[in-house]
C-alpha positions as CSV (number, residue, x, y, z in Angstrom):
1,X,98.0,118.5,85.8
2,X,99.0,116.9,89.2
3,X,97.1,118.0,92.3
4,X,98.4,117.8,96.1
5,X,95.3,117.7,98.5
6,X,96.0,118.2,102.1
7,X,93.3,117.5,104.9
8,X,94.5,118.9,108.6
9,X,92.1,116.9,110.8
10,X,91.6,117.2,114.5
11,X,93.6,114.0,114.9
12,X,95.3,113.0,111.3
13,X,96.7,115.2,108.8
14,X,96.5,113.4,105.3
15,X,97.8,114.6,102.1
16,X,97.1,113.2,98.7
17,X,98.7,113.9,95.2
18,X,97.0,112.7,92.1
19,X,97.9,113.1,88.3
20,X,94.6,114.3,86.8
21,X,96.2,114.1,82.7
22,X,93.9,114.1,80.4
23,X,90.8,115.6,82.4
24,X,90.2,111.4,83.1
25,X,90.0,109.3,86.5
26,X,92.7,110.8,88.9
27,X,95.9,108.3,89.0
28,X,96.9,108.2,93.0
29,X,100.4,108.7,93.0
30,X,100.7,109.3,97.3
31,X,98.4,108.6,99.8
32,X,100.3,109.9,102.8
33,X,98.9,109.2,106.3
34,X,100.0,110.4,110.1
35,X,98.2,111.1,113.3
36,X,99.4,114.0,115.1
37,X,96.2,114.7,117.6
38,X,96.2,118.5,117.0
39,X,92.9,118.4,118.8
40,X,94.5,117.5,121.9
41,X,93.1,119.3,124.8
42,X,91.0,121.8,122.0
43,X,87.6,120.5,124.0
44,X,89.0,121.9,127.3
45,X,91.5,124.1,126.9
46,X,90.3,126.1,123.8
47,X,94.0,126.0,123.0
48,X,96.1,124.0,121.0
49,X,98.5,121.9,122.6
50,X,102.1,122.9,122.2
51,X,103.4,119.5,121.5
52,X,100.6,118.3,119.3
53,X,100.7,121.6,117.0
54,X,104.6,121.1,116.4
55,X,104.1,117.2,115.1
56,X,101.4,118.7,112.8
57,X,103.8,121.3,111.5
58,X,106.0,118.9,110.8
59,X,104.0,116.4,109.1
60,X,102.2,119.5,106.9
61,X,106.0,120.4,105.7
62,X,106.9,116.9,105.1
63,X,103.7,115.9,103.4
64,X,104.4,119.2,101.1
65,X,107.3,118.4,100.2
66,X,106.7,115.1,99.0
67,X,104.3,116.9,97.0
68,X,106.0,118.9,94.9
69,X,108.6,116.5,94.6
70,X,105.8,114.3,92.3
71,X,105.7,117.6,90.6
72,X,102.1,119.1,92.4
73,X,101.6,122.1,90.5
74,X,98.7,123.0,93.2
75,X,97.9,121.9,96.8
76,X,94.5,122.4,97.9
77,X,93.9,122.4,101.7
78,X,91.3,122.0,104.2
79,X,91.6,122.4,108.3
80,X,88.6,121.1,110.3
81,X,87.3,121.1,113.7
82,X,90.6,121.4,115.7
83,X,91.3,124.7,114.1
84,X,87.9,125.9,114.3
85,X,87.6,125.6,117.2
86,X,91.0,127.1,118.7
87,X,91.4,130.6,119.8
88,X,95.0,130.3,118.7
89,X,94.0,128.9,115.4
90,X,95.2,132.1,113.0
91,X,98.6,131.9,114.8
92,X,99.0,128.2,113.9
93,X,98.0,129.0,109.9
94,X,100.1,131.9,109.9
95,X,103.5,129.6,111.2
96,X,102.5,126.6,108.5
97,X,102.0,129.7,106.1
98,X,106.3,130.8,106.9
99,X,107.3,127.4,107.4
100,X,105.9,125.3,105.3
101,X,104.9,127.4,102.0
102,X,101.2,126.7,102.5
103,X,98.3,128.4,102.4
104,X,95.7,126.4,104.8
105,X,92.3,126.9,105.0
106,X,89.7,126.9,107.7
107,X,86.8,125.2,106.2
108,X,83.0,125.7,108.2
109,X,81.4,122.4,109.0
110,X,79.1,122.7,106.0
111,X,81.6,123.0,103.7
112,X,83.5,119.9,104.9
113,X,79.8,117.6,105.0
114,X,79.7,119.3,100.9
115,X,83.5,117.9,100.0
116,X,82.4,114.4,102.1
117,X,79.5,114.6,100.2
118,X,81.6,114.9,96.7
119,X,84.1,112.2,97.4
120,X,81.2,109.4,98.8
121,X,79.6,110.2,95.1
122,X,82.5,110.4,93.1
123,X,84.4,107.4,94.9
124,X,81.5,104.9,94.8
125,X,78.9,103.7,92.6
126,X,75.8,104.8,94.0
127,X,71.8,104.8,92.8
128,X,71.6,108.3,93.7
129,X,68.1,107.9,93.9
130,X,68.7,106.2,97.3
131,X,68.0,108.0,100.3
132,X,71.9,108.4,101.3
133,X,73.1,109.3,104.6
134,X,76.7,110.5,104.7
135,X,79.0,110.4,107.8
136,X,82.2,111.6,108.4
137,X,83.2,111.2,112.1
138,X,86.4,112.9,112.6
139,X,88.5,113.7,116.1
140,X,86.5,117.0,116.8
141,X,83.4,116.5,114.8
142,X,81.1,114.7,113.0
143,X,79.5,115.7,109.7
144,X,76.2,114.4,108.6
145,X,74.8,114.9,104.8
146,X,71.3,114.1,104.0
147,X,70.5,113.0,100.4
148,X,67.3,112.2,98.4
149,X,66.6,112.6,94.7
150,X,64.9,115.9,93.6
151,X,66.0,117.8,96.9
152,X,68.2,119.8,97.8
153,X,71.3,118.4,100.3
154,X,70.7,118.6,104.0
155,X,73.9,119.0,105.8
156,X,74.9,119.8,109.6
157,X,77.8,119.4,111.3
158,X,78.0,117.9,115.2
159,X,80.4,118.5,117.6
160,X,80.9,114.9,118.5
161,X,84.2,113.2,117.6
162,X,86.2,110.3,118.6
163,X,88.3,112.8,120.5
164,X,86.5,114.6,122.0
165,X,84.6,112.3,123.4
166,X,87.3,110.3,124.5
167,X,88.9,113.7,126.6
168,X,85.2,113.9,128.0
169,X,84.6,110.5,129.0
170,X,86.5,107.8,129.3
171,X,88.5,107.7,132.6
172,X,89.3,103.8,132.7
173,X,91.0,101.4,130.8
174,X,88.8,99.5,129.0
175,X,86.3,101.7,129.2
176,X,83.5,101.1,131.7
177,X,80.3,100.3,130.9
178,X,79.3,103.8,132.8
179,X,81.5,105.7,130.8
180,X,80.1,103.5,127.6
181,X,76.8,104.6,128.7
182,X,77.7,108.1,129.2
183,X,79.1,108.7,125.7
184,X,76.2,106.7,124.0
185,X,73.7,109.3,126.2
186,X,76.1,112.1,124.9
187,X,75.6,111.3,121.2
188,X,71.7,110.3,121.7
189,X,71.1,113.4,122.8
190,X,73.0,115.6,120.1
191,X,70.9,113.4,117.4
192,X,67.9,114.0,119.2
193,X,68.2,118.1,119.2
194,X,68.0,117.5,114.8
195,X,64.9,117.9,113.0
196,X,65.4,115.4,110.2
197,X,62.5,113.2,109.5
198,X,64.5,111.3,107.6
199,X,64.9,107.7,107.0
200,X,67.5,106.8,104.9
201,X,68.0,103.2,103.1
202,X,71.7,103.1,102.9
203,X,74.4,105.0,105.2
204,X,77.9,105.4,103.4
205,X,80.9,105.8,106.4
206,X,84.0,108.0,105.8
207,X,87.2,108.6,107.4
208,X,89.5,106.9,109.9
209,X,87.1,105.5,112.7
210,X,84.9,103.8,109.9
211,X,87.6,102.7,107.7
212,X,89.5,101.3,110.5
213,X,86.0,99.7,111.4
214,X,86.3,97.9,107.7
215,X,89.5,96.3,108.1
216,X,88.8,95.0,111.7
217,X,85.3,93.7,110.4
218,X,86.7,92.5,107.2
219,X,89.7,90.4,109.7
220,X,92.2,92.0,107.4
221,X,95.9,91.1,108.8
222,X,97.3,94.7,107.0
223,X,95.1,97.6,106.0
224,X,94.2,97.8,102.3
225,X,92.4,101.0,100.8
226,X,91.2,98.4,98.4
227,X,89.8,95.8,100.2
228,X,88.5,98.0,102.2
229,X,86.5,100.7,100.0
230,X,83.5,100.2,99.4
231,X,82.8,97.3,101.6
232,X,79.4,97.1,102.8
233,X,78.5,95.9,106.5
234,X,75.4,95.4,108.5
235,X,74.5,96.8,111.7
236,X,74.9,93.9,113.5
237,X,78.3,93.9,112.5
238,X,79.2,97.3,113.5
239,X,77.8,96.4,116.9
240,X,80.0,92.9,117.3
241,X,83.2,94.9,116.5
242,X,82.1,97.5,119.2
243,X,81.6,95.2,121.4
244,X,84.9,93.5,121.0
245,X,87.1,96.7,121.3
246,X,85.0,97.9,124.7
247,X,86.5,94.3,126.0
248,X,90.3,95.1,125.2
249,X,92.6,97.2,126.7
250,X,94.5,99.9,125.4
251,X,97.4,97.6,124.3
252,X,95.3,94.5,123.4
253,X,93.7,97.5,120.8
254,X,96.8,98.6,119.0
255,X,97.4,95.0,118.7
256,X,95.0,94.6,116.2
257,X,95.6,93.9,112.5
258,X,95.2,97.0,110.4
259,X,95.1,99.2,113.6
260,X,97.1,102.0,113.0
261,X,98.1,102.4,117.2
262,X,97.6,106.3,117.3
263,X,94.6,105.5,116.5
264,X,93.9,102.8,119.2
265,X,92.8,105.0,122.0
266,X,89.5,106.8,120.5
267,X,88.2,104.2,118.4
268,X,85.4,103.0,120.9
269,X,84.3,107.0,121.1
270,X,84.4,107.0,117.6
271,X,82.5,103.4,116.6
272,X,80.3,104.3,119.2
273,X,79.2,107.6,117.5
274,X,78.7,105.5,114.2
275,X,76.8,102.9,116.7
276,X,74.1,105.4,117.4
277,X,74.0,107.0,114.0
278,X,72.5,104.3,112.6
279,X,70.2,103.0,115.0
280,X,68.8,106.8,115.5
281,X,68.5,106.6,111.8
282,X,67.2,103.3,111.6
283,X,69.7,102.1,108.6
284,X,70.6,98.7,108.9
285,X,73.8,99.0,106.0
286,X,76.7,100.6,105.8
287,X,79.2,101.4,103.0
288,X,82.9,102.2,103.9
289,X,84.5,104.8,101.7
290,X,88.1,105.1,101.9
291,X,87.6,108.5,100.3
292,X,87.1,111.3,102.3
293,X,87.7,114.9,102.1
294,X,90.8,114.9,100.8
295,X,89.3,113.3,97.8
296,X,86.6,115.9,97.6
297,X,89.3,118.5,97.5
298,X,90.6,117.1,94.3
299,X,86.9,116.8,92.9
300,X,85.8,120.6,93.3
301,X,89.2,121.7,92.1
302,X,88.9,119.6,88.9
303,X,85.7,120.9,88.7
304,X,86.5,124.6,88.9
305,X,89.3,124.2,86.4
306,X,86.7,122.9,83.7
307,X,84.2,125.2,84.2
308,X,86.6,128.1,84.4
């Protein structure tokens, strides 16, 4: 059976097809990647942006097409914070529904922190009696997933992204450090309105702000899912590559190796939100997983399938 999984983020739509023969390890067979920023303007304008939603239509119907061209019998979809959040949402799934031959979902911020959840424990080798904590900081929102042996999961979804917080924010470029300080109060203060008591001893990082974070840490000179994946960095280190992109400017940023350049202009907002995860959380490791919803798309369909 060969699966198409499509993930319609605030600011990248991803698709990914796998060949799941044999009920073994799914084969990749596409890994297809672009940033569109159908967030843009969400935050403000409770809107989507006209421009924005036509690239993302666009990239949905090309994406689905490659698909079924490897021969995807299915294509499982998720839409996140962007389209939660839009008033004009519906009319957006109904024109990828005529124009692209797709039925895409609106997922709640639970269910995307369960499928981040799914693909961090499927894609890595974990001791699952750690005390986990899962991140997923996307354009429009950030999902956090609690996980200790013997309980149950404890999930919660923020609305804190690297877009959004850019659009509220940051005014200069680089960034100053009053608008650095501003979106590090921002995030301090979301954390600080959750009652977890909850000390984790490892913090696994997925999706586009912390894999980009790998391959800049790592000094990678081209981006590569498997150097990156699973690559484990301190703290300190997430802090030193903070650092260094609040000192560049907006070109200097999509200058750098393995920096995809649509990317280059929310990446502080987003390595900041990572920043102050873990020093609220007091975890001083982090594990990158390359592996993100998408991934847990394909996880809870093959599950379904052999139960059913």
């Amino acid at each position: 059976m060969k699966l198409g999984a499509l993930d319609v983020g605030t600011n990248t739509v991803l698709m990914l097809v796998v060949d799941c023969a044999d009920g073994g390890q799914p084969k990749t067979l596409a890994e297809l990647t672009r940033i569109t920023r159908l967030g843009r303007g969400v935050d403000r304008t409770g809107h989507l942006d006209p421009g924005s939603a036509a690239r993302t239509l666009e990239a949905i119907t090309e994406f689905a097409a490659r698909a079924r061209e490897l021969g995807a019998e299915r294509i499982v979809t998720a839409a996140t914070s962007a389209l939660r959040d839009a008033h004009d949402g519906a009319a957006f799934i109904a024109r990828v529904k005529d124009e692209a031959g797709i039925e895409l979902e609106i997922i709640s911020g639970e269910v995307e922190a369960q499928l981040s959840y799914l693909a961090s424990v499927r894609g890595l080798n974990l001791d699952l009696s750690t005390d986990l904590l899962i991140i997923d900081i996307g354009g429009g929102s950030t999902e956090l997933i609690a996980a200790s042996a013997g309980t149950p999961l404890k999930l919660v979804s923020l609305e804190i992204g690297s877009v959004r917080l850019t659009e509220r924010f940051i005014r200069h470029d680089p960034p100053s450090a009053d608008e650095n300080r501003e979106m590090e109060r921002a995030v301090d203060e979301m954390l600080g309105s959750l009652d977890w008591q909850f000390r984790p001893t490892l913090a696994v990082g997925i999706a586009g702000t912390v894999t980009t974070l790998g391959a800049i840490a790592l000094n990678l000179e081209h981006y590569d899912h498997a150097a990156v994946h699973g690559a484990q960095l301190e703290r300190c280190r997430v802090l030193e590559v903070l650092e260094r992109l609040r000192a560049l400017n907006l070109e200097q940023r999509k200058a750098l190796p393995a920096m995809l350049p649509e990317r280059a202009d929310v990446i502080i907002a987003g390595v900041t939100i990572l920043d102050r995860l873990l020093a609220h959380f007091a975890v001083e490791r982090l594990v990158v997983s390359d592996q993100g919803v998408r991934w847990g798309l394909i996880w809870r369909e093959l599950e379904r399938s052999r139960s059913s």
